[in-house]
C-alpha positions in Angstrom: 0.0 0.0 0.0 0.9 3.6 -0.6 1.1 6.5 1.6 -1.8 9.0 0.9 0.9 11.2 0.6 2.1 9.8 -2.7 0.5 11.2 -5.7 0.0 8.3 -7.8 -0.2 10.2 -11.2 3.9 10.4 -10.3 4.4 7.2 -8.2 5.7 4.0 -10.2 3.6 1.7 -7.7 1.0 -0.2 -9.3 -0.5 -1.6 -6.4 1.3 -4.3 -6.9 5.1 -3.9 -7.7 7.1 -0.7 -7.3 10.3 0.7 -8.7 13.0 -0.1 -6.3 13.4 3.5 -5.8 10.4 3.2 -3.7 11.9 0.8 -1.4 11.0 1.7 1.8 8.5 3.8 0.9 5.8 1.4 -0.1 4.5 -2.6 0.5 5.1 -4.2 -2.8 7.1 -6.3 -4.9 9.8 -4.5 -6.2 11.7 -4.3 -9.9 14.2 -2.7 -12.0 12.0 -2.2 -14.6 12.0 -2.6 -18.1 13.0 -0.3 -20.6 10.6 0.2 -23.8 8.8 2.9 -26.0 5.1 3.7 -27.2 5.6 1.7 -30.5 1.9 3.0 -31.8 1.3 6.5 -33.0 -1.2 7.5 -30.4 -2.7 5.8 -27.1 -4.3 6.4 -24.1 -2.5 6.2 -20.6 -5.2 4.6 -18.2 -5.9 5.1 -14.3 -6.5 1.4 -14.4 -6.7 -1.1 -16.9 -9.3 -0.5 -19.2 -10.1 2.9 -17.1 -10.4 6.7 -17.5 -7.8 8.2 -19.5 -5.6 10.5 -18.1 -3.0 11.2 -20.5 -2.0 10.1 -24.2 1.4 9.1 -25.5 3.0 9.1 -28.7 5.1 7.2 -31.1 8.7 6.4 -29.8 8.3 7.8 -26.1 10.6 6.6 -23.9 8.7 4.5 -21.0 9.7 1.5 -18.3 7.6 -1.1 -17.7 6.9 -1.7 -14.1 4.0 -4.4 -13.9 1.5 -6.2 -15.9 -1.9 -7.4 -15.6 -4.9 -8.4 -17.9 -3.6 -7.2 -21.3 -2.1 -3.8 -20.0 1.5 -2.5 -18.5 1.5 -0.5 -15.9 4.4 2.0 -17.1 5.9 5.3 -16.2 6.6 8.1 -18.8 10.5 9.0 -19.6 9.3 12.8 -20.9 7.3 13.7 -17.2 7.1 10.6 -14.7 3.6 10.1 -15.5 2.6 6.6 -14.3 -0.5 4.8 -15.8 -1.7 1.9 -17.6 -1.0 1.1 -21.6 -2.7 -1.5 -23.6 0.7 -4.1 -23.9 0.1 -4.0 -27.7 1.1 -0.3 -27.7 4.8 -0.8 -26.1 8.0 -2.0 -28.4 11.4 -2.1 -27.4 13.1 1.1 -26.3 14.4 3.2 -29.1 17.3 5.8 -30.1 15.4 8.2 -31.6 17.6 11.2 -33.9 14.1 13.3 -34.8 11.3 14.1 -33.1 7.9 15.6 -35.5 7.7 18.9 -35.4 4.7 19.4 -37.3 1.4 19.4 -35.9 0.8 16.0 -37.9 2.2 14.3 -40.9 2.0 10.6 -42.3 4.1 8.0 -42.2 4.4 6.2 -46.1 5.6 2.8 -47.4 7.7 4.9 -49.9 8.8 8.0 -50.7 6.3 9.5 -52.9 3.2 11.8 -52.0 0.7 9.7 -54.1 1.7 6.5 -51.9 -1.2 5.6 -50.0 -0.2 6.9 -46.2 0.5 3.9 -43.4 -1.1 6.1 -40.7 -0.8 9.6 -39.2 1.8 10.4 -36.8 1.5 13.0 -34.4 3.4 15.9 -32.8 6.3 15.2 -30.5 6.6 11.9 -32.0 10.3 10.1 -31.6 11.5 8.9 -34.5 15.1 7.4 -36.2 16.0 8.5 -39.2 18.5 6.0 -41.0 18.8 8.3 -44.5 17.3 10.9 -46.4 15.9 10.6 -50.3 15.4 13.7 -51.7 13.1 15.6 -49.4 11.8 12.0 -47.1 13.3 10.9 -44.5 13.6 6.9 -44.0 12.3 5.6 -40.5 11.8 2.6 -39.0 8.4 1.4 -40.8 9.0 3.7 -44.0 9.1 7.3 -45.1 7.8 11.0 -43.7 8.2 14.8 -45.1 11.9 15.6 -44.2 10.8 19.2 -43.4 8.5 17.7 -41.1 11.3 16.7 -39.1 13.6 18.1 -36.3 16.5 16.8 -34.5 16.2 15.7 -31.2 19.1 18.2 -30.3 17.8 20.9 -31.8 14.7 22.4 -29.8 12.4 24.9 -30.4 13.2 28.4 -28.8 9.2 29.9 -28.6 6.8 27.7 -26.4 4.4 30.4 -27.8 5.0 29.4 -31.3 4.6 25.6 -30.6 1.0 26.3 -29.0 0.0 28.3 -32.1 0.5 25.1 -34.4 -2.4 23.4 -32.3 -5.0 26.4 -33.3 -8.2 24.9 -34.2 -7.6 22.1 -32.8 -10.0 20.1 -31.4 -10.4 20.1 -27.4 -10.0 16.7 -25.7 -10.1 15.8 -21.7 -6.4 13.9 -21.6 -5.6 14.8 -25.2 -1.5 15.2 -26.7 -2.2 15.0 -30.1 -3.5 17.4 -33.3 -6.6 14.8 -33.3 -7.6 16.6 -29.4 -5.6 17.7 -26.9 -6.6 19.8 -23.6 -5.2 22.8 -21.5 -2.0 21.0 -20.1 -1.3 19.2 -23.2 -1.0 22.3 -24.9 1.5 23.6 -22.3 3.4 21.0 -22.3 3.4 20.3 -25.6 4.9 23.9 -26.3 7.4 23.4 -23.6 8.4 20.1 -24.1 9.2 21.3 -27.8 11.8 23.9 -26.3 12.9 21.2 -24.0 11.7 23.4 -20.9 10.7 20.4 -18.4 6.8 20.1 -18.4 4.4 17.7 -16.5 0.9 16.6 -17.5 -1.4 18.0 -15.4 -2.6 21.8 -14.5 -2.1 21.4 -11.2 1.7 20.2 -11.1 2.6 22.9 -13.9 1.5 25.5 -11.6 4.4 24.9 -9.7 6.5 25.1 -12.4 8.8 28.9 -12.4 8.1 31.7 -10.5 4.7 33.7 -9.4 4.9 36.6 -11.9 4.2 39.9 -9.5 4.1 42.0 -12.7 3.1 42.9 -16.0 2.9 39.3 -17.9 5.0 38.5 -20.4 4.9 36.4 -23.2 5.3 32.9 -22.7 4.0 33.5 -19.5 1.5 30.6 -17.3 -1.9 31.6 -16.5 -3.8 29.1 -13.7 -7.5 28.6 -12.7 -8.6 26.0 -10.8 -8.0 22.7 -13.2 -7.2 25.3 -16.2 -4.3 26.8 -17.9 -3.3 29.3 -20.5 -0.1 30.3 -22.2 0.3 34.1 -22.6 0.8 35.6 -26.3 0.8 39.0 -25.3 0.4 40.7 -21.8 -3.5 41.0 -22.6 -4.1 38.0 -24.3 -3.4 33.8 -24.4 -3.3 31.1 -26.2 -5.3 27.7 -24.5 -7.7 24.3 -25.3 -10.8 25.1 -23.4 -14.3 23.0 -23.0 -16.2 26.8 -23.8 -15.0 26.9 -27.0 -14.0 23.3 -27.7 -10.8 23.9 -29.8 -7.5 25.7 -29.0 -7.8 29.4 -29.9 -6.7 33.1 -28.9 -8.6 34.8 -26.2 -8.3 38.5 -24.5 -7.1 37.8 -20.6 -9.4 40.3 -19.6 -12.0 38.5 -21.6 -11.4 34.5 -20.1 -11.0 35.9 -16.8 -14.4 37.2 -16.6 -16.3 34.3 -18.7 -14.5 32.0 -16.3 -15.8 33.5 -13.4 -19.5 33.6 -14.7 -19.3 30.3 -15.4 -18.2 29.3 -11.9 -14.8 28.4 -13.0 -13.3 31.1 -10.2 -10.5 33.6 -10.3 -7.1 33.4 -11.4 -4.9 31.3 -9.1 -1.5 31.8 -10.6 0.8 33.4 -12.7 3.6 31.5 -13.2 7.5 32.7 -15.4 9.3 29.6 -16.5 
């Protein structure tokens, strides 16, 4: 059993067996784990086996594999410590990846040649090895993608700001980390990720992320309310997924913080500066 005190969104405990860096901390079995990746384009990190979803992972994330039972690994998350369940079918051997996507989406093709029929969409942040390029594609494991979709793994973004802007329109999803849906803390850490600013998964534990801003905000800036978050674009207006709207778009500050407040969502809890 775990201490209440342990949150288990960050806790490699299944209930079960533990990491042995838990030893003494929990009751369980304990393991080195086993190194692996997501090896799907897109799933769903569970709360329990065939449970809520709290998260979602892409292709060629970095995970270890901590326990198993009925179909589904319990894992935690290289990129964030997230702990949760993945369907076993979604988890391959760990990889070393030399690109991660870039784009908001692209497709993955069994040869280089835009009237191929695609394999299947891949999705932002995605981890991938490239082996050569042809032209303007870029060989991976399991075929081809748009070269200029690519970026090295070495070679971050500088503009958390100008990550989030690439998910405009998209589709809001509860859990979501992809172009297909994604929701407030996806977005953030999405953007930050992409700069390789550290980032976890929830609202709640980016808000201790920085420092409280006692200022003007600037951009790039972290706006909190109660279970929400927002990126600042300018010091009167952000960028955030949100259930009101149901996509990722630009709002005035001014604007969300009074909507929010009508619709019982509260005030502002935090500015945070990363």
């Amino acid at each position: 059993m775990a201490p209440p005190s342990l949150d288990r969104r960050l806790t490699p405990f299944s209930g079960r067996v533990a990491l042995d860096a838990l030893r003494g901390l929990v009751e369980a079995e304990f393991t080195a784990g086993a190194a692996g990746a997501v090896s799907v384009p897109l799933a769903d990190l569970l709360a329990q086996p065939r449970g809520a979803r709290d998260r979602q992972v892409v292709l060629g994330e970095a995970l270890v594999v901590i326990d198993r039972r009925d179909g589904h690994a319990f894992v935690q998350m290289g990129k964030d410590g997230y702990c949760g369940w993945l369907d076993e079918a979604a988890i391959g051997p760990a990889v070393r990846p030399t690109h991660r996507l870039a784009a908001p989406a692209t497709h993955l093709y069994p040869e280089p040649r835009v009237q191929a029929r695609e394999t299947c969409a891949l999705h932002f942040g995605s981890l991938l090895r490239v082996s050569e390029t042809e032209g303007t594609w870029a060989r991976v494991d399991g075929g081809f993608v748009p070269a200029k979709h690519l970026r090295r793994v070495d070679d971050p973004a500088d503009d958390p700001v100008q990550v989030a802007e690439l998910f405009l329109g998209t589709p809001y999803l509860w859990g979501g980390n992809s172009r297909d849906g994604i929701d407030c803390s996806g977005l953030v850490q999405a953007a930050l990720l992409a700069c390789a600013i550290p980032c976890p998964g929830d609202s709640d534990l980016q808000a201790r992320l920085g420092a409280e801003v006692d200022g003007p905000l600037q951009r790039g800036d972290l706006v909190f309310w109660k279970g929400h978050v927002a990126l600042v674009t300018a010091p009167d207006r952000i960028i955030h997924a949100n259930g009101h709207s149901m996509d990722v778009r630009h709002e005035g500050l001014a604007d969300a913080v009074a909507r929010i407040a009508a619709q019982g969502g509260g005030p502002v809890t935090a500015r945070r500066r990363i």
